[in-house]
C-alpha positions as CSV (number, residue, x, y, z in Angstrom):
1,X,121.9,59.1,204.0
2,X,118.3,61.6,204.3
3,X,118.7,60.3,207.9
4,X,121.8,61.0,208.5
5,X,121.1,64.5,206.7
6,X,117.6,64.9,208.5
7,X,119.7,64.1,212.0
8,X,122.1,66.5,211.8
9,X,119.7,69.1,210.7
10,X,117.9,68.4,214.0
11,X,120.7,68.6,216.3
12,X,121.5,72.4,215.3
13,X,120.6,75.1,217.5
14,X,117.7,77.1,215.3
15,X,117.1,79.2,218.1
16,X,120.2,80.7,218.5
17,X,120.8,81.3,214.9
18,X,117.2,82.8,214.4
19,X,118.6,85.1,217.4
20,X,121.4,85.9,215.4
21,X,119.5,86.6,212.2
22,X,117.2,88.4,213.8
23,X,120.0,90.7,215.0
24,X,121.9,90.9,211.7
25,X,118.2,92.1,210.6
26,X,117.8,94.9,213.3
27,X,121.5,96.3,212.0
28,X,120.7,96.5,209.0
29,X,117.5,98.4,209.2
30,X,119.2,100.5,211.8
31,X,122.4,101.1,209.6
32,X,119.6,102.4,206.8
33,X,118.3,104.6,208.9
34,X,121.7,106.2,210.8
35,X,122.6,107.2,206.8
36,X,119.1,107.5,204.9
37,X,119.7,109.3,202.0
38,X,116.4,110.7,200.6
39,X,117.8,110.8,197.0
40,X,118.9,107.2,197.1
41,X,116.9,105.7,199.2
42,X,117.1,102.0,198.2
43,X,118.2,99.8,201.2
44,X,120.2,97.9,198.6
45,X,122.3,100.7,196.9
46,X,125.4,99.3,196.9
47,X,126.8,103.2,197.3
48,X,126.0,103.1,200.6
49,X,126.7,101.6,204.0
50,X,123.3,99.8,204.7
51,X,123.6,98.1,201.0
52,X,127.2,96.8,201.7
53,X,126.0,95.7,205.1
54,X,123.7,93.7,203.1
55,X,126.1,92.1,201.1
56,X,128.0,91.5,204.6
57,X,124.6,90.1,205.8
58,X,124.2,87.3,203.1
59,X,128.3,86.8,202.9
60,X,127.7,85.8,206.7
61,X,125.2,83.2,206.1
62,X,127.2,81.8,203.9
63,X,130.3,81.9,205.5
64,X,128.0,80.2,209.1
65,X,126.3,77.5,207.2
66,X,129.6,76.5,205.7
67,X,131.4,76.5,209.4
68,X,128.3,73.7,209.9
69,X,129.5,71.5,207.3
70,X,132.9,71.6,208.0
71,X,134.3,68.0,209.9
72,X,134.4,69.5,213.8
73,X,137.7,67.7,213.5
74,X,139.7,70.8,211.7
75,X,138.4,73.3,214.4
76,X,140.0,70.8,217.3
77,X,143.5,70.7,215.1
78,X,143.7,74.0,213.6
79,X,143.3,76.6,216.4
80,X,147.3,77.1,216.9
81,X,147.9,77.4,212.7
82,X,145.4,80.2,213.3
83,X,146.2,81.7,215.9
84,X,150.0,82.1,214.2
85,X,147.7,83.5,210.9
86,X,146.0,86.1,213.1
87,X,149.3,86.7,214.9
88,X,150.9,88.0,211.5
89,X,148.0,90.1,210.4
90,X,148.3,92.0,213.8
91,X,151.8,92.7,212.6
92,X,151.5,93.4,209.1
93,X,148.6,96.1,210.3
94,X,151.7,97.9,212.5
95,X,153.1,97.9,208.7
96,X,151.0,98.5,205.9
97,X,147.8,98.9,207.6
98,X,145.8,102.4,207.3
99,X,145.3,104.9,209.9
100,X,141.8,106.1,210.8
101,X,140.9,108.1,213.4
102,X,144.4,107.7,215.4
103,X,144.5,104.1,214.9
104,X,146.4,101.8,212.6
105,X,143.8,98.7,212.5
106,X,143.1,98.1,209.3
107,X,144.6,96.5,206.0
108,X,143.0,97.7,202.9
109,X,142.1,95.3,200.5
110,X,140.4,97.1,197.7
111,X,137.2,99.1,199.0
112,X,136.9,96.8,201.5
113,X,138.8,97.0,204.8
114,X,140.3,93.9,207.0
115,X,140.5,94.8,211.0
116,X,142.6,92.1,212.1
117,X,142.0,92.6,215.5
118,X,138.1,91.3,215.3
119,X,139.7,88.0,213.9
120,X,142.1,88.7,217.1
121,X,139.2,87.4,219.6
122,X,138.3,84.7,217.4
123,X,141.9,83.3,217.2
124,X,142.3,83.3,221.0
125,X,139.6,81.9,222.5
126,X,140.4,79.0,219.9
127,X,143.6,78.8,220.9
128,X,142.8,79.0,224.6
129,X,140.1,76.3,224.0
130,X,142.8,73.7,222.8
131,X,145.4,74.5,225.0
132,X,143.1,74.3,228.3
133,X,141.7,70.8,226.8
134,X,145.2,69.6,226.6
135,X,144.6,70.2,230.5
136,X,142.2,68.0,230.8
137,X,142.2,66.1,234.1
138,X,144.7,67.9,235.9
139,X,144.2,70.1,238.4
140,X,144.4,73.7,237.3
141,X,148.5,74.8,238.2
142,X,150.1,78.3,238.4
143,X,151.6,77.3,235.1
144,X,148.4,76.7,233.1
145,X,147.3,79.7,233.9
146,X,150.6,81.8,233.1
147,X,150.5,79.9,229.7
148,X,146.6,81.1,229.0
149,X,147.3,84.4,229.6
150,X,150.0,84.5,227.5
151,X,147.5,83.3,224.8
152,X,145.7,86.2,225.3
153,X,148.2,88.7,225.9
154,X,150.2,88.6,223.4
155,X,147.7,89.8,220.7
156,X,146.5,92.3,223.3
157,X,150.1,93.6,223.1
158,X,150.3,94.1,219.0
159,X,146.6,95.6,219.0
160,X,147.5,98.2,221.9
161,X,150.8,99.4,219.3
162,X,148.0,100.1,216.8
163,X,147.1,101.6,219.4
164,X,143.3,100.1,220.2
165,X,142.4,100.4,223.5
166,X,139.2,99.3,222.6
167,X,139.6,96.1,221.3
168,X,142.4,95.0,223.4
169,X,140.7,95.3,226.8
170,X,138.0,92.8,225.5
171,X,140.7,90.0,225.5
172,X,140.6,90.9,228.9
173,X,137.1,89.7,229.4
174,X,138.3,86.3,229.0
175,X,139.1,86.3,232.5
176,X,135.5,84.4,233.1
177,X,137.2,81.1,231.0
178,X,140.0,81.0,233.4
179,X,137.0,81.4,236.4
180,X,134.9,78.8,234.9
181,X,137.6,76.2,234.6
182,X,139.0,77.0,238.0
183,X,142.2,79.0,237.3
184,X,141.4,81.8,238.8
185,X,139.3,81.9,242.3
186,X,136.4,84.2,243.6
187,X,138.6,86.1,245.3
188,X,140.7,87.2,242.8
189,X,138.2,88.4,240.9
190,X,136.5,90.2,243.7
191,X,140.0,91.8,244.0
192,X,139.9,93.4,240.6
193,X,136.2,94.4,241.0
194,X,138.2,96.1,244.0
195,X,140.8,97.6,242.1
196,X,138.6,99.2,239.6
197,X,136.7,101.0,242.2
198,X,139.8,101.9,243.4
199,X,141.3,103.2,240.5
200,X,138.0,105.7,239.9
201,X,138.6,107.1,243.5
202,X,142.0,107.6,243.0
203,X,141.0,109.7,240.0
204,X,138.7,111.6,242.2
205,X,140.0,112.1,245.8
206,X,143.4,113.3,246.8
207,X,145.8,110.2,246.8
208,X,146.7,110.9,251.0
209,X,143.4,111.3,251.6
210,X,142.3,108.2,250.8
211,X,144.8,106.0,252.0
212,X,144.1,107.6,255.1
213,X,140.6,106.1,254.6
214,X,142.0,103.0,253.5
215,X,144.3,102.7,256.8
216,X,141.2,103.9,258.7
217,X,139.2,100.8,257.2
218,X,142.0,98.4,257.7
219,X,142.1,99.4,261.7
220,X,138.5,99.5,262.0
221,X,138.6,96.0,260.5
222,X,141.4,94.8,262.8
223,X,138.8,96.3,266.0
224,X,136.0,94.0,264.8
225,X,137.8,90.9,264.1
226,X,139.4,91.4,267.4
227,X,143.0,91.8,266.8
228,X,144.2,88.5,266.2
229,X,147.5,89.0,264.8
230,X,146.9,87.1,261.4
231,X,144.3,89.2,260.1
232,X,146.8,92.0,261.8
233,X,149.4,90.8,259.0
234,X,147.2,90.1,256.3
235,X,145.5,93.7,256.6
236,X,148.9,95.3,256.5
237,X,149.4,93.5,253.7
238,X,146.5,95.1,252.3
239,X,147.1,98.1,252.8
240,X,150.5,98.1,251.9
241,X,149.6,96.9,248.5
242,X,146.1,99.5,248.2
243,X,148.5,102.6,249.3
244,X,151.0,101.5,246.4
245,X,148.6,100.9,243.6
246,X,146.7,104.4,245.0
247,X,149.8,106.0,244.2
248,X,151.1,104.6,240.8
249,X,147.8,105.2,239.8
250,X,148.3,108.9,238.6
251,X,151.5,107.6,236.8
252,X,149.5,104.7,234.6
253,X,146.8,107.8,234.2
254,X,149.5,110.0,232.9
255,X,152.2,107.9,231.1
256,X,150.0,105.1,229.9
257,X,146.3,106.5,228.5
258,X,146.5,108.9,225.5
259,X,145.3,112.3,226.1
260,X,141.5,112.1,224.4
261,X,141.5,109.0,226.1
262,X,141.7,110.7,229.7
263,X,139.4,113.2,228.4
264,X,136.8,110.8,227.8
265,X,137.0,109.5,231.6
266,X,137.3,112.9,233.2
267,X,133.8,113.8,231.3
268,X,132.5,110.0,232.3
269,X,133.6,111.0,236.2
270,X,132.6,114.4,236.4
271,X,136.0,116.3,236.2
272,X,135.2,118.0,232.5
273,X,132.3,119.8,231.1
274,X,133.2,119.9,227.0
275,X,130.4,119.3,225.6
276,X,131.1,120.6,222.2
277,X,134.8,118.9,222.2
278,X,135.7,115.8,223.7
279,X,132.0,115.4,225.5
280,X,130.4,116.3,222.6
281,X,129.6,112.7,221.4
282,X,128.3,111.6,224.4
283,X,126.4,114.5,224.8
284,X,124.8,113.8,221.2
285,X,124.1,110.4,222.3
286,X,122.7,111.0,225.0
287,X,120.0,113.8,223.7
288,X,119.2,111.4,220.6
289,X,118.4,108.1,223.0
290,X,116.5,110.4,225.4
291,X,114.5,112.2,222.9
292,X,113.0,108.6,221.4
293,X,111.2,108.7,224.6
294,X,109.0,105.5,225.1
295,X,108.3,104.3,221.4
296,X,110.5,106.5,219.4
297,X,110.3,108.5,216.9
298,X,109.5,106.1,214.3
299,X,111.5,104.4,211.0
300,X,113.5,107.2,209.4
301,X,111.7,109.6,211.7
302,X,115.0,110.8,214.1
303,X,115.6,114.1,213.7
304,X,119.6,113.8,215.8
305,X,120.0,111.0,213.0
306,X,118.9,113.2,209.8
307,X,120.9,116.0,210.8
308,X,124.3,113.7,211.5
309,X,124.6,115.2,215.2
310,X,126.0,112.4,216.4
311,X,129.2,111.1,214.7
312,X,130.0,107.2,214.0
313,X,126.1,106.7,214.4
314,X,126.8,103.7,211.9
315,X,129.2,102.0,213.5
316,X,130.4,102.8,217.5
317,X,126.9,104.6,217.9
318,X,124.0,102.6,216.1
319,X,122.5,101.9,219.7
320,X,121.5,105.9,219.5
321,X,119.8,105.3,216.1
322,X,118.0,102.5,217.9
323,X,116.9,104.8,221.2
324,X,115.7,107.8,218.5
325,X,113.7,105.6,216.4
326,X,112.3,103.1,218.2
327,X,112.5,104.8,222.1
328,X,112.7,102.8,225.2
329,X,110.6,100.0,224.1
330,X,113.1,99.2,221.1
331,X,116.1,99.6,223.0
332,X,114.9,97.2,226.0
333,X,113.6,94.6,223.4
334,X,117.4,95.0,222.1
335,X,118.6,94.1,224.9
336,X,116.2,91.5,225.9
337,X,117.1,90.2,222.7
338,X,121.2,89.9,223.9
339,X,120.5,88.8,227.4
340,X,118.4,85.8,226.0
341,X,121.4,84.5,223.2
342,X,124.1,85.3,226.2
343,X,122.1,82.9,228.3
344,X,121.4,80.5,225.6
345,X,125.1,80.2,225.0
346,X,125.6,79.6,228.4
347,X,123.1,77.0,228.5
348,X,125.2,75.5,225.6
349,X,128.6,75.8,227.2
350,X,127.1,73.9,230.2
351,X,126.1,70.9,228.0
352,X,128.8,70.4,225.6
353,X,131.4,66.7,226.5
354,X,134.5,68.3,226.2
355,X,136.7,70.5,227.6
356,X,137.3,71.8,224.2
357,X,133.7,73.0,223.4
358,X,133.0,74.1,227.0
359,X,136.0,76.2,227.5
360,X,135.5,77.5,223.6
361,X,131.6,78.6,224.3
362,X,132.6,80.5,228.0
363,X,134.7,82.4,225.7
364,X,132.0,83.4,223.2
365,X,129.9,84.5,226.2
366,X,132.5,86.5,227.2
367,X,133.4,88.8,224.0
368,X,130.1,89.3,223.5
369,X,129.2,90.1,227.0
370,X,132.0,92.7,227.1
371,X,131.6,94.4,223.5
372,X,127.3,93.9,224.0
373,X,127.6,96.0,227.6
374,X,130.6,98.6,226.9
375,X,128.9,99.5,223.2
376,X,125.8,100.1,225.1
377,X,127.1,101.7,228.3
378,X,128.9,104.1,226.6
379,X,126.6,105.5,224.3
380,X,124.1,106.0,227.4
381,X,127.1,107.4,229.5
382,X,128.1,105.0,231.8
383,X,131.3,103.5,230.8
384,X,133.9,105.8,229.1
385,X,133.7,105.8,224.9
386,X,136.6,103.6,223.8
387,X,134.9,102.4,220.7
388,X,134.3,98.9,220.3
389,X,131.3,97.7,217.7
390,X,127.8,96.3,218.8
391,X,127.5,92.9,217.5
392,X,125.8,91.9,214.4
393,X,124.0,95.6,214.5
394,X,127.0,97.9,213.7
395,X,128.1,98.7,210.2
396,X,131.2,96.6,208.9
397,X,132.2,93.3,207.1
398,X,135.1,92.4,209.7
399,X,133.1,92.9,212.7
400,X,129.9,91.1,211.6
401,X,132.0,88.3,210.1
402,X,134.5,87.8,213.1
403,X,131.5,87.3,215.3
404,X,129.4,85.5,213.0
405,X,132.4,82.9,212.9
406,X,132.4,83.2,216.6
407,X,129.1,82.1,216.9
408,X,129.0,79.3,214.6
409,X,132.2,77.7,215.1
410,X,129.9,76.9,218.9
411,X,126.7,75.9,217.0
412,X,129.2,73.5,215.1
413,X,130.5,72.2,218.2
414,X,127.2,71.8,220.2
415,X,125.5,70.3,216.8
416,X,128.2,66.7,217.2
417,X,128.6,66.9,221.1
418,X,126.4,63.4,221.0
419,X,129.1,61.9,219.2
420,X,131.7,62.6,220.8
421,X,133.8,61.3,224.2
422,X,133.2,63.5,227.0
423,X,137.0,64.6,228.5
């Protein structure tokens, strides 16, 4: 028995949970100093939000050391019971859930409140995991894939009612499982690549003008592959389909995004100087990272974060706290500190013996790939602010406990993969 103990000990991955600990750590100093109070100053008081995020901290390690213990076996047969639970928490949000800031997301229970939508991501690449291992040794069909989307679509469809942008277009980033596994090709995603950067110039040149640049490119293209009449047809086909999306594209702009929503790009691409209304977070963020300078202004030193300049600098904007305080050093040790546990899941995905577990650990990548860059690019300016949490370093139970789950649910996984059947 202390072998089998002592065994199983040794085949869990201390390096990735010391990277997520480590993490949990630099939120929580962080969240202490985005709302220091001088008059209660104690990183435990229980008043504020850096001594709840400590009780979040130590329900997490709970919550992950009991996900190791757990027989693997009820993660392989529960994923669709819940998925169903999640499923009905999205809906009973629409219901009785509590609207902050224009969006209906959460449940209250108590002081405390549930976001549903964190357990969202969770539930689908679960879900996703076991219906792509039920694939197993067939070749990836049209019909797989229209059945994994709907996986992911359908709770991306209750969280948008809330309405979330947000957190439904990181579903979205599960579009790298689908890659990995060979549902969707190289191509296709060079297309969307395409259709983003075609969607931004559409939103900044007259919609004519550039399909005439788009037909201008297709001819020019038809010249140097020397007018062969199937690239004739397939360019045609091109730009009949460019010239159509060009032009619906001021109709999804419109009828589809919410008005601060279209603000927030306009600013992003140049077409609106508001820095004291809809800029003026961004604006806030970006003078609080850039006045840290190279090693910041110290712990409980920033001035932007004293003075509550920048709003949500708990939660959507702790990255600025981070910039202020510790300068460029902190913030490129922060991100060292992601790029290493992104690759180290990676590195487990591409070891684990099934399908399952593999498909599972490209979706972890994925959420946290997508929430670790948009959190980041938007508070620096890059990316418009649709606000999404950064992982294990904003404030909030749901977040840090989705994600923790997330996390350990894979550590569980890669801890039996030695006993278990590759598929």
């Amino acid at each position: 028995m202390h072998n089998d103990k002592k065994g199983f000990l040794g085949r869990i991955d201390w390096v990735t949970i010391c990277l997520w600990f480590t993490l949990c750590l630099i939120g929580w100093f962080n969240i202490h100093a985005a709302v220091y109070d001088a008059e209660n100053p104690g990183i435990f008081n229980m008043a504020t939000n850096y001594g709840k995020q400590s009780i979040y901290i130590f329900t997490a390690l709970i919550i992950g050391f009991s996900i190791l213990i757990i027989d693997q076996r009820f993660f392989y047969s529960a994923p669709p019971f819940i998925y169903f639970v999640v499923i009905l928490l999205l809906i009973a949000v629409l219901v009785i859930g509590r609207n902050v800031g224009g969006n209906q997301a959460w449940i209250p229970l108590g002081s405390f409140r549930l976001q549903p939508s964190e357990f969202g991501k969770l539930a689908t690449c679960l879900l996703l995991a076991y219906y792509l291992n039920t694939q197993t040794n067939k070749l990836p069909s049209f019909k797989a894939l229209l059945i994994g989307a709907s996986i992911v679509l359908f709770p991306v469809f209750l969280v948008m009612l809330q309405p979330d942008t947000g957190s439904a277009l990181a579903f979205f980033s599960l579009i790298f499982v689908f890659y990995r596994e060979g549902y969707v090709g190289t191509k296709l995603l060079i297309f969307g690549g395409l259709a983003i950067l075609l969607f931004i110039m559409a939103l900044l040149i007259n919609q004519w003008i550039l399909i005439g640049i788009i037909a201008a490119i297709c001819v020019l293209f038809i010249f140097l592959l020397g007018k062969k009449r199937k690239y004739i047809i397939d360019l045609s086909i091109i730009f009949a389909v460019a010239s159509v999306f060009v032009m619906s594209v001021d109709f999804a702009y419109e009828k589809i995004l919410q008005p601060h929503q279209r603000n927030r790009i306009d600013i992003i691409l140049g077409k609106m100087d508001d820095p004291k209304g809809q800029g003026y977070n961004l604006n806030q963020s970006k003078i609080a990272i850039g006045s840290g300078k190279l090693f910041g202004k110290g712990y409980l030193q920033g001035t932007q974060t004293k003075y509550n300049f920048v709003p949500e600098q708990s939660t959507d904007f702790i990255f600025c706290t981070i910039g202020e305080e510790w300068g460029f050093v902190g913030c490129v040790t922060l991100i060292a500190l992601y790029v290493f546990l992104l690759f180290r899941i990676i590195h487990i995905a591409e070891r684990q013996r099934t399908t399952f577990a593999r498909v599972y650990a490209y979706g972890v990548a994925s959420i946290l790939f997508f929430h670790f860059f948009i959190n980041i690019g938007m508070t620096i300016g890059i990316v418009p602010v649709i606000g999404i949490p950064l992982p294990f370093i904003s404030y909030g139970g749901s977040s840090l406990w989705s994600f923790t789950i997330l996390l350990f649910i894979l550590l569980k996984f890669d801890s039996m993969r030695k006993g278990l059947s590759p598929n």
